[in-house]
N, C-alpha and C positions, 0 to 999 in steps of 0.2 A: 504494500500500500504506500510506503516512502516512495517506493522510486517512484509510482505513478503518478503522487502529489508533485516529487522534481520535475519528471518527465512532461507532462500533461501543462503545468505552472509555467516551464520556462517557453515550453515553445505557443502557449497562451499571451505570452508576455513579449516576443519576436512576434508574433499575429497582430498584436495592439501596432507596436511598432510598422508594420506594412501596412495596418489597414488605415494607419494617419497616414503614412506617405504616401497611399495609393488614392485616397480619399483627398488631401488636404495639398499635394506636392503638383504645383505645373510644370515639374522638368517632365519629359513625353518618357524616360527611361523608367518611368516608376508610377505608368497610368493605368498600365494592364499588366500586373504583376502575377501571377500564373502561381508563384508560392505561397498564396491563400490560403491555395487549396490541402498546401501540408500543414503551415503555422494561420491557422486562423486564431481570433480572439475567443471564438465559441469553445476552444479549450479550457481557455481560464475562464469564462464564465459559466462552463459547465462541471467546475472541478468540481463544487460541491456532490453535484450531485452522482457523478463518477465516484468520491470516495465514500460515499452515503451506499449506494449500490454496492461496492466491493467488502463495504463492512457489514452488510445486513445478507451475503452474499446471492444479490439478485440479477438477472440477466440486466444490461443495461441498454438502454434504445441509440444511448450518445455514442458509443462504443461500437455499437453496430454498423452506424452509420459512417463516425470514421472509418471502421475498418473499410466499408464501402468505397469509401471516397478515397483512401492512400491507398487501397489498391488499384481503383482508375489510375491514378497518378501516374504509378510505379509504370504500370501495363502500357500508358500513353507517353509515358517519359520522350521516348524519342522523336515522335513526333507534333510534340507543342510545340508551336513558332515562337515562345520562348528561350533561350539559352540556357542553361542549368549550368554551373560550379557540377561534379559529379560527386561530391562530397554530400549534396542535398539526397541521395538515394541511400545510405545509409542512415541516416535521420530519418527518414520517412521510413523505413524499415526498421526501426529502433521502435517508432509511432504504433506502428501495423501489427507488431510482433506482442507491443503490450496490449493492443486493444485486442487484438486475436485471443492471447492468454488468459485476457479475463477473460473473456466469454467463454471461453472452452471450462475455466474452473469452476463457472456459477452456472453452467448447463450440466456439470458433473454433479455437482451437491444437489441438484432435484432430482 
């Protein structure tokens, strides 16, 4: 449950970060930012209820959906007309791996 709080927290908190610059920033490099889709702020604003789930050990809807959406990512990685750092697919597989995790342990305890 720590790391999910780190894990989940920090890249909640990189997501705020993008989604002012993407939101709030008129240089054209940082208007369709395409790494939303890994670090969104819906991480930090869903932590609660992330760690509310994992302690009460119940399947989660947020977790699901991420798992959803970073594995779009991963699978379309190569071709978004965005550039990627390749550094970003390990992150998003760090993401994917914890949100996979939990749902497989709280689909086990029922």
């Amino acid at each position: 449950m720590g790391i999910d709080l780190v894990l989940f927290g920090m890249a909640g908190i990189v997501g705020c970060v993008l989604a002012f610059l993407a939101l709030f920033s008129q240089h054209p490099a940082v208007s369709s930012n395409f790494l939303l889709l890994v670090f969104h702020p819906g991480q930090l604003l869903f932590l609660p209820y992330i760690i509310y789930c994992v302690r009460k050990g119940k399947k989660c809807w947020y977790l699901t959906l991420n798992l959803a959406v970073l594995t779009l990512f991963i699978v379309l990685f190569p071709v978004i007309p965005q550039r990627f750092d390749f550094a970003v697919v390990p992150l998003a597989l760090v993401l994917l791996i914890r949100s996979a995790s939990n749902l497989i342990v709280t689909s086990k305890k029922k």
